[in-house]
C-alpha positions as CSV (number, residue, x, y, z in Angstrom):
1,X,17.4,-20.9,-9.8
2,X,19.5,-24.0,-10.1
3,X,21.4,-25.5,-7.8
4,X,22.0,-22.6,-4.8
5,X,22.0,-19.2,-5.3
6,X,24.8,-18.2,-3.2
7,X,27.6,-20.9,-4.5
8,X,27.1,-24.1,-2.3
9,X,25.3,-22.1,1.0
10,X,21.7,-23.6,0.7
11,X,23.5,-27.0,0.3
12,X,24.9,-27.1,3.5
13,X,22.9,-25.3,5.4
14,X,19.5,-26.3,8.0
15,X,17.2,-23.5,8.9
16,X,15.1,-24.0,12.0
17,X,11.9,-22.3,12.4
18,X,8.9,-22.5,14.4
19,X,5.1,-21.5,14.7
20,X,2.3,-21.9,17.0
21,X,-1.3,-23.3,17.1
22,X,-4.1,-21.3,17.8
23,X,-7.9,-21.2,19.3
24,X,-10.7,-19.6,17.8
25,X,-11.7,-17.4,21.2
26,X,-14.7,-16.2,18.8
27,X,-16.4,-18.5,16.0
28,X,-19.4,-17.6,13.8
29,X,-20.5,-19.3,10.7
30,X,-22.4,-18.2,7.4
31,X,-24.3,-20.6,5.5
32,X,-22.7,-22.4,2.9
33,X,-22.5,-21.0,-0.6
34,X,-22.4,-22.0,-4.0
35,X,-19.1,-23.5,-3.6
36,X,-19.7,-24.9,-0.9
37,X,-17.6,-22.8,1.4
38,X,-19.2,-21.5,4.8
39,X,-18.2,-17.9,5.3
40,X,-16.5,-17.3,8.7
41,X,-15.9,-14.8,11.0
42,X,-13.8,-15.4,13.9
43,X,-11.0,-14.4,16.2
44,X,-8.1,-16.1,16.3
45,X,-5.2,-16.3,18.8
46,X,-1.9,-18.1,18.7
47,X,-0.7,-20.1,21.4
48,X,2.2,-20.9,23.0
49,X,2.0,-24.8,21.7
50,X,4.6,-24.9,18.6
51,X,5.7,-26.9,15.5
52,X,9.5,-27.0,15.3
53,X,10.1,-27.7,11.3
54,X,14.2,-27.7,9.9
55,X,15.0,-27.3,6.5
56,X,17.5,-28.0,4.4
57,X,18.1,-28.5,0.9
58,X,18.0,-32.2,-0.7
59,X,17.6,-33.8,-3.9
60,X,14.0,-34.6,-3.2
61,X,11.2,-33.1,-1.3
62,X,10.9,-35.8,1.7
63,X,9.4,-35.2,5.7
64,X,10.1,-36.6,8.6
65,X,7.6,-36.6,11.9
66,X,8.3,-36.6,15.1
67,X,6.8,-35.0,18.7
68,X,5.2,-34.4,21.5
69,X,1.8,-35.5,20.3
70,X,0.6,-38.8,18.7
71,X,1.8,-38.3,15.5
72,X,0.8,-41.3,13.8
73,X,-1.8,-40.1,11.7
74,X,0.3,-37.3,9.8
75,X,1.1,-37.8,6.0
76,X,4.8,-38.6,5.2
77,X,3.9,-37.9,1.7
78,X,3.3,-35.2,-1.0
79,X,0.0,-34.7,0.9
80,X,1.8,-33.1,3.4
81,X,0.9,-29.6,3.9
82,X,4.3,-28.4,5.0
83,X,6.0,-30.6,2.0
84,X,3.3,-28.3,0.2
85,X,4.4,-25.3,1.6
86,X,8.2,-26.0,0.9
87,X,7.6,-26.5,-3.1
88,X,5.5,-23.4,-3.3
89,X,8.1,-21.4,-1.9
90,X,10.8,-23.0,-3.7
91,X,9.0,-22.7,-6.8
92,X,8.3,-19.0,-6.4
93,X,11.7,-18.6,-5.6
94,X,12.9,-20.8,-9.0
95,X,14.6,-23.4,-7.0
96,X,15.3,-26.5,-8.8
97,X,16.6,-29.0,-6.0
98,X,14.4,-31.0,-3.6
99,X,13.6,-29.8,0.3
100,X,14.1,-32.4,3.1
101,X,11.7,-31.0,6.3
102,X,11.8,-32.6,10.1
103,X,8.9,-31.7,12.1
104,X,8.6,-31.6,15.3
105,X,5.0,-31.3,16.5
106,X,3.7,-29.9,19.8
107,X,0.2,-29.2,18.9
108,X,-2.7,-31.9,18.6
109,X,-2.9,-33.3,15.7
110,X,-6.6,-33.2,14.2
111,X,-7.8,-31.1,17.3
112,X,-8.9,-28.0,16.1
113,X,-6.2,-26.1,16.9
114,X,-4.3,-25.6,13.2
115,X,-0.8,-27.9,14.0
116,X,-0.9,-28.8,10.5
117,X,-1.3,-25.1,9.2
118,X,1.6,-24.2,11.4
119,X,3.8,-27.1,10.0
120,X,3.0,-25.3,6.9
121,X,3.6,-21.8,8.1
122,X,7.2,-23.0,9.6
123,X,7.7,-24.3,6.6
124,X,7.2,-21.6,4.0
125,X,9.4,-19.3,6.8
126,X,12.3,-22.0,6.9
127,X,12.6,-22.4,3.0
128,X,12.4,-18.7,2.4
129,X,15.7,-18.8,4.6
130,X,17.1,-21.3,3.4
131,X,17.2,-20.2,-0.6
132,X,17.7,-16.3,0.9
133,X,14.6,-15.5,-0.8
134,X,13.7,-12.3,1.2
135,X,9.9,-12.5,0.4
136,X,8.4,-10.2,2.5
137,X,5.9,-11.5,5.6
138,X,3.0,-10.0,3.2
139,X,4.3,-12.4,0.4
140,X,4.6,-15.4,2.5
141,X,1.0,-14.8,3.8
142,X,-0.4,-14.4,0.4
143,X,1.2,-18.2,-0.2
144,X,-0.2,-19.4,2.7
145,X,-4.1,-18.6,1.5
146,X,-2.9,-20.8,-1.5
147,X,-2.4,-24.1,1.0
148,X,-5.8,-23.2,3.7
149,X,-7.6,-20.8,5.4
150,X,-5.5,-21.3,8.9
151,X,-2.0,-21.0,7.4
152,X,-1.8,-17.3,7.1
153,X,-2.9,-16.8,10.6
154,X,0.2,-18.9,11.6
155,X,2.1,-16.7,9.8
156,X,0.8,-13.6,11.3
157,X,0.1,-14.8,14.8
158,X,-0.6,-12.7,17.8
159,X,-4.9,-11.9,17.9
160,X,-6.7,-11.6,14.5
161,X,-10.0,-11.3,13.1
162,X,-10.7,-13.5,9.9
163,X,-13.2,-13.1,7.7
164,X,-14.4,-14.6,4.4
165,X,-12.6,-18.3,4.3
166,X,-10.6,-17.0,8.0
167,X,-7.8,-16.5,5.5
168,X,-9.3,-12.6,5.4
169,X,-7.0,-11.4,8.0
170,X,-6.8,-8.1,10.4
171,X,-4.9,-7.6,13.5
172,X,-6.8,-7.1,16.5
173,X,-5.6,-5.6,19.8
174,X,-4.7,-8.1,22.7
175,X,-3.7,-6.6,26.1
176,X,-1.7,-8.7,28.6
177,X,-2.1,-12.4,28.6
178,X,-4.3,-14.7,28.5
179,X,-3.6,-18.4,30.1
180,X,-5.7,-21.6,28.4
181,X,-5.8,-25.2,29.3
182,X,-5.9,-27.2,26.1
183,X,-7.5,-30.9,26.8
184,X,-6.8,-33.2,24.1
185,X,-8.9,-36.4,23.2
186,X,-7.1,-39.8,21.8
187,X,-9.1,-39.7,18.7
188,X,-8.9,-36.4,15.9
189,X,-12.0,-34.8,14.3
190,X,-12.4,-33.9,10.5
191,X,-13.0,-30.4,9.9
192,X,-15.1,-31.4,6.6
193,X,-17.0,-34.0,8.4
194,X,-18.1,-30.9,11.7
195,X,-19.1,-28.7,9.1
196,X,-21.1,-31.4,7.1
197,X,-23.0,-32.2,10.5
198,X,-23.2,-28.6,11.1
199,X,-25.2,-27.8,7.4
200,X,-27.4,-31.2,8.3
201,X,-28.5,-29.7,12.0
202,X,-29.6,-26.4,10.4
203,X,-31.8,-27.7,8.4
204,X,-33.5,-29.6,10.7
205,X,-37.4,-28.3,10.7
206,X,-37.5,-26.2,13.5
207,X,-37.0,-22.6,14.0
208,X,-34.1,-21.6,12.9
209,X,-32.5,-18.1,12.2
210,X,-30.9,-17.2,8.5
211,X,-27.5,-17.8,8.1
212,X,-26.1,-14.6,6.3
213,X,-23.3,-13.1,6.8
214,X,-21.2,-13.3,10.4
215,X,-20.1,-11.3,12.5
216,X,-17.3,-10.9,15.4
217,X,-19.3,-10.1,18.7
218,X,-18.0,-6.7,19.5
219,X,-17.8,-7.5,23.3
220,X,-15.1,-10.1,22.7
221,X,-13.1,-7.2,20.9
222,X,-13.4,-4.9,23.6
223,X,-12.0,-8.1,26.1
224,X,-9.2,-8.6,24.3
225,X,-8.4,-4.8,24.2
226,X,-8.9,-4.6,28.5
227,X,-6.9,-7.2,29.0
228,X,-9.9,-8.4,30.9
229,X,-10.2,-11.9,31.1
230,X,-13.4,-12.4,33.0
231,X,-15.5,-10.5,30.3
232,X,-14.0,-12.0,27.5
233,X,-14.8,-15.7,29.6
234,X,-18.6,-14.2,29.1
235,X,-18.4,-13.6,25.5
236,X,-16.3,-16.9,24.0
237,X,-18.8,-18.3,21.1
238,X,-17.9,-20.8,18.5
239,X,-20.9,-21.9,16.1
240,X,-18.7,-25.2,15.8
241,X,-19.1,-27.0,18.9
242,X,-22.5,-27.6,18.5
243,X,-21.9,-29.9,15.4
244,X,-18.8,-31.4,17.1
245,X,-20.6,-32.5,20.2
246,X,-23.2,-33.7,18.4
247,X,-20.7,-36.2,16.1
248,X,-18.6,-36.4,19.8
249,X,-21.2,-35.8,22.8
250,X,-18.4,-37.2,25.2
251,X,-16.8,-33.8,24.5
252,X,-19.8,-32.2,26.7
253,X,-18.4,-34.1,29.3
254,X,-14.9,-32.2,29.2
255,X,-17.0,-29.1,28.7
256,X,-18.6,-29.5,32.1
257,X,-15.7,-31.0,33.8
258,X,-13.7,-27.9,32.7
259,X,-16.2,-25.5,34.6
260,X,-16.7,-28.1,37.0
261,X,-13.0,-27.8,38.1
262,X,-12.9,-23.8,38.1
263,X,-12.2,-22.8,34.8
264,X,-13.8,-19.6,33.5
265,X,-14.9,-20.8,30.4
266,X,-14.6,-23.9,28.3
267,X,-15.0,-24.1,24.6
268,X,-14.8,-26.5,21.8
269,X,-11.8,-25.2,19.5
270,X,-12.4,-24.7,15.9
271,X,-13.9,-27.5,14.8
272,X,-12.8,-30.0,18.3
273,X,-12.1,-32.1,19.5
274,X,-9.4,-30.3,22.1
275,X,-11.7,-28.3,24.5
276,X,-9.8,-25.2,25.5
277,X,-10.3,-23.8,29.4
278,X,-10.0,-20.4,30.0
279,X,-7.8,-19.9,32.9
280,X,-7.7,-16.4,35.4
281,X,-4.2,-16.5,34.8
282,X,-1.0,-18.7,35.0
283,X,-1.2,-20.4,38.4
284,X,-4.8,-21.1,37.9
285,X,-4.1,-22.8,34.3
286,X,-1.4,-25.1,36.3
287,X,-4.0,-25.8,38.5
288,X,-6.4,-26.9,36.1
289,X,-4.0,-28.8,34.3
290,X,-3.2,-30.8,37.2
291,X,-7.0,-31.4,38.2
292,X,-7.1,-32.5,34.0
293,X,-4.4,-34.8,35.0
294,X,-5.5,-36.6,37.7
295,X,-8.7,-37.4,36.0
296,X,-6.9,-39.0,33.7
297,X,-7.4,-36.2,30.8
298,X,-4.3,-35.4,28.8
299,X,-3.8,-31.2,29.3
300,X,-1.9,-28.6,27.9
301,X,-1.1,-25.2,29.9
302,X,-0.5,-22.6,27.3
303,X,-0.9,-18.8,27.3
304,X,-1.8,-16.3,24.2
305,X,-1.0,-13.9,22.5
306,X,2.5,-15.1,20.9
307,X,4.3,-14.2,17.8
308,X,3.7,-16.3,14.7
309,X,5.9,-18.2,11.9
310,X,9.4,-17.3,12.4
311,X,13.4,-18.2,12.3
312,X,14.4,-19.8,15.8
313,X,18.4,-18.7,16.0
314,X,21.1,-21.6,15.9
């Protein structure tokens, strides 16, 4: 495809779209395999924190960063996962030009909770646009296992179970809403460096089970489909936090504050440092929010399900 496939349209054109981050309500890990991959099993659900990403067509592939969020720390390079995302697409799609993204960010970066997987997600949706390539949400999910294991659950969005990688994804029934308080921390987390510390705390000698294969906790399936927020409060698990409080143990402290200050349940998300709260419902997560602030914490009210990747309307 050279140039623009509908006579001058792409060229003049910017497509906004938008995804959300997400928390891992349910977390279990395998233990790591040949290839050094931990099999996962887990249950995801997208919040409503978003990345805003615009597209338009350009004679090189180039990103700009802005937000809500401390943003210094994101790649304004070819490293970028959303830059990523717009050349796969445009490839697929034989595009021949250059992409120029502006992101907008509105989820932590480096906190667990998959902002740059939704940059990417936004962007394989905005491009698609863009170059009319109708691929299908199937299709754009399949690219989005090519770029990490979180991107095709921002496509998707909504509740899901994912297994293998998490990129091994199944829709799960969500009733009602759930309301989260999302604390932040100043400093990120690597994901590679939580499951390092992870392996290197299961095999200290003591008596530890075998890590096979994991498994979703059947009661957190059975929350999500009653809508009932005090049992699934019960049944949160994420194998992850253990290792992250162990390279962060200040994060226990956010932990117990959370509980400390009403909140049904607090969790380390994915692999941290942002501590999600479980809230009883919308007032309460204001409330914690506000109790958050004036400890000085920096808080997020945000509810779940919503809908993932898509086109925001001019």
């Amino acid at each position: 495809m050279s140039g623009d496939p509908r006579g001058g349209g792409a060229l003049h054109r910017r497509v906004h779209a938008r995804a959300p981050g997400k928390i891992n309500v349910f977390f279990e890990v395998g233990g790591v395999g040949d290839d050094g991959y931990h099999p996962v099993a887990s249950v995801y659900q997208a919040v409503s924190l978003y990345e805003d990403v615009w597209a338009e067509a350009s004679a090189e592939y180039t990103i700009a960063v802005t937000g809500d969020v401390d943003v210094s720390g994101v790649p304004l390079d070819e490293s970028n996962l959303a830059v990523r995302a717009a050349r796969l697409v445009a490839g697929r799609l034989g595009w021949d030009g250059g992409i120029h993204l502006d992101v907008r960010k509105g989820v932590p970066v480096a906190g667990g909770m998959g902002g740059g997987s939704a940059d990417a997600a936004a962007a394989l949706v905005a491009v698609n646009e863009l170059l009319e390539g109708h691929l299908s949400p199937l299709e754009l999910q399949g690219l989005a296992a090519q770029l990490g294991a979180d991107v095709p659950f921002a496509v998707l969005g909504g509740t899901a179970i994912g297994t293998g990688r998490g990129d091994e994804l199944a829709p799960a029934l969500a009733r009602g809403r759930f309301d989260w308080v999302l604390v932040t921390s100043d400093e990120g987390l690597s994901t590679p460096a939580v499951y390092g510390e992870l392996d290197r705390l299961r095999s200290l000698p003591d008596i530890t089970p075998d890590y096979g294969v994991p498994r979703i906790d059947p009661g957190v399936l059975q929350a999500l489909r009653g809508g009932d927020v005090t049992a699934l409060a019960g049944a949160i698990h994420n194998d992850l936090e253990r290792a992250a409080l162990s390279l962060r143990p200040g994060l226990g402290d956010l932990l117990a504050e959370g509980r400390a200050v009403g909140a049904l349940a607090s969790v380390v998300s994915g692999s941290g440092p942002t501590v999600a709260l479980l809230a009883a419902d919308a007032d309460d997560a204001r409330r914690l929010a506000d109790a958050a602030a004036s400890r000085r914490l920096t808080a997020f009210a945000a509810h779940g399900p919503v809908q993932g990747a898509r086109i925001v309307a001019p």
